[in-house]
N, C-alpha and C positions, 0 to 999 in steps of 0.2 A: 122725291121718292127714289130708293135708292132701286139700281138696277138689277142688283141679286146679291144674294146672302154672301158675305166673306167678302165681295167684289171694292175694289179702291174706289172707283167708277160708281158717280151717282148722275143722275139728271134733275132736275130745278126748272120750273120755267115759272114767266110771269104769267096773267092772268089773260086769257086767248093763246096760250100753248107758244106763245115766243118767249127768245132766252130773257133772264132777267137780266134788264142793265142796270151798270155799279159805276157809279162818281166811286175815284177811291182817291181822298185825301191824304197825303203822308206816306206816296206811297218807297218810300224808298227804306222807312225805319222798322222796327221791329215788325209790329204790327202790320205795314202796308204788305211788309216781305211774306209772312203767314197768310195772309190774305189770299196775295198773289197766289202761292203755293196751292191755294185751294181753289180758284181759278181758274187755273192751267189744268187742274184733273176732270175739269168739266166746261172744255171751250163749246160746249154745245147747248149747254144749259144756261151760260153766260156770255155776255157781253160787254163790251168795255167803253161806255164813254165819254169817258177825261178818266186821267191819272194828276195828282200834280207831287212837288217837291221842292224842298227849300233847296240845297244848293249843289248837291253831286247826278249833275248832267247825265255822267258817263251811265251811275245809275240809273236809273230815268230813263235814258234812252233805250237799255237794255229790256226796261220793264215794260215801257209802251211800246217795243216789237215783242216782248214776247207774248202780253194779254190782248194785244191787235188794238190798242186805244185807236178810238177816233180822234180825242185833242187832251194833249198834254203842255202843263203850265208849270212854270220854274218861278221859283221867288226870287231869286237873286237873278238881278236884272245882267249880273256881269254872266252869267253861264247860260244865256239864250243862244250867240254865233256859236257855241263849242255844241249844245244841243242840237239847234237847228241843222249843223252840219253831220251830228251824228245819224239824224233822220233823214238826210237826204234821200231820195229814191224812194221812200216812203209815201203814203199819202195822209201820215200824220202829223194833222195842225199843231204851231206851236206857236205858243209865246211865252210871256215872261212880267215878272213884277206881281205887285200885291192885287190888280185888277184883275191879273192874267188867273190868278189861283182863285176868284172868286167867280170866276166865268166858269173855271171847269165846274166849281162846286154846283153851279145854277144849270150846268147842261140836265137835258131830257133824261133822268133817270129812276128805275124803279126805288131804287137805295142805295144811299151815301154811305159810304163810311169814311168816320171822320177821324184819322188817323193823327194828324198834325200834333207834334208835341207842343206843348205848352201855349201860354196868350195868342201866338201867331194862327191858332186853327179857331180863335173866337170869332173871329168876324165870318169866313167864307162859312161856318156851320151855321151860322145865324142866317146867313143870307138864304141857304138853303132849305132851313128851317120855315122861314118867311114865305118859302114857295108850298109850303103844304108837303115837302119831302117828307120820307121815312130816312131818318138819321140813325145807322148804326153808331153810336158812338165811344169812341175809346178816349176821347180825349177830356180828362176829368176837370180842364180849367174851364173849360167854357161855363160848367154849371158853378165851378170855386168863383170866378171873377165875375160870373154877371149870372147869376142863377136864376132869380125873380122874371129878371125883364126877359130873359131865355126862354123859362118854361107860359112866362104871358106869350112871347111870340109864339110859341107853341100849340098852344090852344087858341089863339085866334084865327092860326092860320090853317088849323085842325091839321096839325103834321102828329109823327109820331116818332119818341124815341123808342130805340131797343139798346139796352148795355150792352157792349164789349165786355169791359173789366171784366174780369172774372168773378169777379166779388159780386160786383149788381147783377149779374148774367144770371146765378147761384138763386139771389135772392129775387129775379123777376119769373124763373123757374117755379122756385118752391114754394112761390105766393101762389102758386095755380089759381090766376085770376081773384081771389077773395078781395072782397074788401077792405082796404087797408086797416080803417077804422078799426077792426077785429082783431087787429093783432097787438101783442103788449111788448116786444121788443123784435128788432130785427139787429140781426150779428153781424159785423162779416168779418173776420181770419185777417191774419197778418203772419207770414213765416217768422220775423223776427230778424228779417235780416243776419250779413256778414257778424255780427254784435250780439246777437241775442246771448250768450253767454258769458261776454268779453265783462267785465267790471267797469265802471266809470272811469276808471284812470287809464287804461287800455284803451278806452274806447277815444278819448281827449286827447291822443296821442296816434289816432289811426292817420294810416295813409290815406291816398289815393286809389292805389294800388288796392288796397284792404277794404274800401268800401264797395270799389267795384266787383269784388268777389261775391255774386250772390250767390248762395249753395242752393238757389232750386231754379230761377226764372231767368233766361235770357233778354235783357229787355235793354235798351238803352239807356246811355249813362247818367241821363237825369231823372229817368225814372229809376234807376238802380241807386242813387243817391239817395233819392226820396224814401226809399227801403229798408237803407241803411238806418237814416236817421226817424223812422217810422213817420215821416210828415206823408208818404203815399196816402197811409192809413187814415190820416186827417181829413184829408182831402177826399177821400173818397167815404167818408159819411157824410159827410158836406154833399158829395156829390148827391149821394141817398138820400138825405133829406130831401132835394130838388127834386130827384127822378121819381120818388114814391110818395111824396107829399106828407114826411113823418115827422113830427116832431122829433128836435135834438133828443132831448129826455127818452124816446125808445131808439135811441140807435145805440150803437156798443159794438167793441173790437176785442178781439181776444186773440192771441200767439197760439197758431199752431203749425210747429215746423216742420211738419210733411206738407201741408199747402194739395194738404186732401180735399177738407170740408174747406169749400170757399166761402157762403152764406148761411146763415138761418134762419129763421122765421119761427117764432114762439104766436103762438095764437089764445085767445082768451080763457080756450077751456082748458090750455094745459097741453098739448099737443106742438112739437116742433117737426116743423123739415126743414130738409137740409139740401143743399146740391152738391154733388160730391163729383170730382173729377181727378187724373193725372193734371199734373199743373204742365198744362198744353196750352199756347192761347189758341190752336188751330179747332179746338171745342166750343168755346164761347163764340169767335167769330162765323165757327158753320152753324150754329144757333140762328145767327142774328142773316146770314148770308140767304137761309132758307127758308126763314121765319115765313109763317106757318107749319110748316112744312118741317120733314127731320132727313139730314141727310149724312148722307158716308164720313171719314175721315180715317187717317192712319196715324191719328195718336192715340198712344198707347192706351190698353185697356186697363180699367181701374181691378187689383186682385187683391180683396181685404185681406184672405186670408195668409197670401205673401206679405201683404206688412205689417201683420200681425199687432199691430198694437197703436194709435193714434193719443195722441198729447196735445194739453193745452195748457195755458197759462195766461196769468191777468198780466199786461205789459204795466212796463217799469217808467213812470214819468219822470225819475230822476235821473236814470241815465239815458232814457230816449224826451228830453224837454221841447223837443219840435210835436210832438203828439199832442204834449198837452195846450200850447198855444191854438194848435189847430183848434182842437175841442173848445176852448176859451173862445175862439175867433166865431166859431159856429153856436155857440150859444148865446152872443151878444149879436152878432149877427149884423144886420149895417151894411156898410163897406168893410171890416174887418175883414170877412173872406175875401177880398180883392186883393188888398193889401197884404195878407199873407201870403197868398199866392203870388205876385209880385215881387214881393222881400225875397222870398222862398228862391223862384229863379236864379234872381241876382245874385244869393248869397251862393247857390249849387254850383255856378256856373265861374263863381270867384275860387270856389274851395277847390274844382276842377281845374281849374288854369292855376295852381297852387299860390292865390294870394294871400286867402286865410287857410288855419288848420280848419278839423271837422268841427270841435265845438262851435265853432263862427257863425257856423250856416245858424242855427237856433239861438245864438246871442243877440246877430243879426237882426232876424224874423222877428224877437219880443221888442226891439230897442226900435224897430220899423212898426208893430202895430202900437207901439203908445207915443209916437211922434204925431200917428195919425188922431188917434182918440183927442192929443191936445191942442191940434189944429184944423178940423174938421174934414181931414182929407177923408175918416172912416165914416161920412154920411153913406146914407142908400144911396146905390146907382139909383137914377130914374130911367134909363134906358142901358141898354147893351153901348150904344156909343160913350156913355156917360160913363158904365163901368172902364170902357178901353181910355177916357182921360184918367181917373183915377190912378189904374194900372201905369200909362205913361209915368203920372207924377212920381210915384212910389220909385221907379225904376230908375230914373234922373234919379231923385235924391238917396237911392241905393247906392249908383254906380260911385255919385260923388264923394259921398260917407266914404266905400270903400277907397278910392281912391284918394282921398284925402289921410287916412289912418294906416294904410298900406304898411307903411314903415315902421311904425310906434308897435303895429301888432293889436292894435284897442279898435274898437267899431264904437262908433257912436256916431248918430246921426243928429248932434246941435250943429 
């Protein structure tokens, strides 16, 4: 409840009038840092206990004095003495390694959020999951790589999600509670990326440089790749399907590059809503921060009649081909979505360190899910651990493909 009208200053507590405490996973990336930022404007209504981070200490350390964690955990086992000495004087516990980030994720907390980019945040959300947490979640691989046995541990263990994205955040808003069953399609928005206008030969010719340019969202460079080449967009109805229990067939994407309307919800009688915001992530995260509840923030307020006019368009799967694998990936369903999200990394994280050009990344991705379709690596996970072997496999015979073809300039993964 916010403390007065116009005021930046909100307060939040859990339930018996104490602050609510926040597992906050990843906290050092895009998302951890907004988080933070909303935090700190109410150390009264919050509390901190665990942060964790993959491998910038000096980070990290900075954030757990300034949110007052109790215990903070680093993945890379090499930047534990450069942490622990940065905390010195402190009475903030530290360690280190893939154990150490899943002990913060499992501390006493009201809500998680699950920050960690990519594969690496699958296991400590799950673990968290499995305690009966409330999982704010941002991190869309968990449901792309092991969705099924995710959303089973889910409801066994009666935990619950609430979206980050901003896209599910949109459409878990504008379902105000209906039953899903009722509805005939749900949307969600894609700006269209650095590319959305560029031609196909422009675009098979982009930089690095060029992709990283997103004209609306600040976000890290793997999820700003994903943007570029529209595979976010994939993944995150994938993601939907998992979090809302919808079939492929009513889910659907549409370019609109103001990244006004993030979701929508078409309903039986003919009836849509929509969730409309500035493209802030500090919106959907004090959603999920205060859930129940609605609380302050200082991003900017939404003024139609300033922008006077909203566009959309059906996206292009000739020139953005990572979209339509995704789609393919999710309508056969299996292990496909492990596997693309898998590929997807390895190929982002090659195109990034400049091995392949951009079309690679989706040459990559389609030449990786039908190695799997013709040797069975795309069966169902039967568990969360089972989806994380797949994912290993894929990522060896990713990395080796790439490195093997490096030179010639060709990917193929015989």
């Amino acid at each position: 409840m916010a403390t007065g009208a116009g005021s930046e200053q909100f307060v939040t507590r859990a339930r018996g009038g104490r602050p609510k405490r926040i597992v906050l996973l990843g906290a050092t990336g895009s998302i951890g840092r907004s988080t933070v930022d909303l935090l700190m404007r109410d150390p009264e209504g919050f509390s901190v206990s665990a942060i964790a981070g993959g491998r910038d200490h000096a980070a990290l350390a900075r954030t757990a004095i300034a949110v007052k964690a109790e215990f903070v955990a680093i993945r890379d086992e090499e930047g534990y003495a450069a942490l622990k000495e940065a905390l010195s004087g402190t009475n903030i516990q530290v360690a280190a390694g893939r154990e150490a980030v899943i002990e913060a994720a499992t501390r006493e907390a009201d809500l998680v959020v699950s920050a960690i980019v990519g594969a690496a945040g699958v296991e400590p959300t799950h673990a968290a999951l499995a305690l009966g947490r409330v999982v704010a979640l941002a991190n869309k691989e968990c449901l792309v790589c092991a969705g099924a046995p995710f959303m089973r541990t889910a409801r066994e263990a009666s935990a619950r999600l609430l979206p980050i994205d901003s896209e599910h955040n949109a459409i878990f808003q504008a379902l105000g509670g209906e039953d899903v069953s009722r509805i005939e399609k749900m949307t969600i928005t894609a700006s269209g990326g650095p590319f959305r206008t560029w031609t196909r030969e422009a675009i098979e010719a982009a930089t690095v440089e060029q992709a990283l340019n997103h004209p609306n969202w600040a976000m890290g460079p793997k999820n700003t790749i994903d943007s570029a080449t529209l595979m976010n967009k994939g993944l995150e109805l994938i993601e939907a399907h998992h979090i809302f229990g919808v079939p492929a067939e009513k889910l659907d994407v549409i370019v609109h590059p103001q990244s006004i309307v993030h979701g929508l919800v078409s309903f039986a009688d003919g009836s849509v809503t929509a969730g409309l915001a500035r493209p802030d992530m500090r919106v959907p995260i004090a959603h999920c921060l205060a859930y129940p509840e609605r609380i302050e923030t200082p991003a900017p307020r939404l003024d139609l009649v300033a922008l006077g006019a909203l566009t959309f368009e059906k996206p292009d799967l000739e020139r953005f081909p990572a979209l339509g694998l995704a789609l393919e990936a999710m309508r056969t369903g299996g292990g496909l979505p492990t596997v693309l999200n898998a590929a997807n990394e390895i190929a982002v994280e090659a195109f990034l360190a400049g091995r392949i050009g951009f079309p690679g990344i989706a040459r990559h991705v389609a030449e990786a899910l039908e190695a799997a379709l013709q040797d069975g690596t795309a069966r169902e996970p039967a568990s969360v651990d089972d989806a994380l072997v797949i994912d290993h496999i894929v990522r060896e015979r990713s990395r080796g493909a790439l490195a093997m073809n490096q030179a010639s300039g060709m990917l193929t993964l015989q």
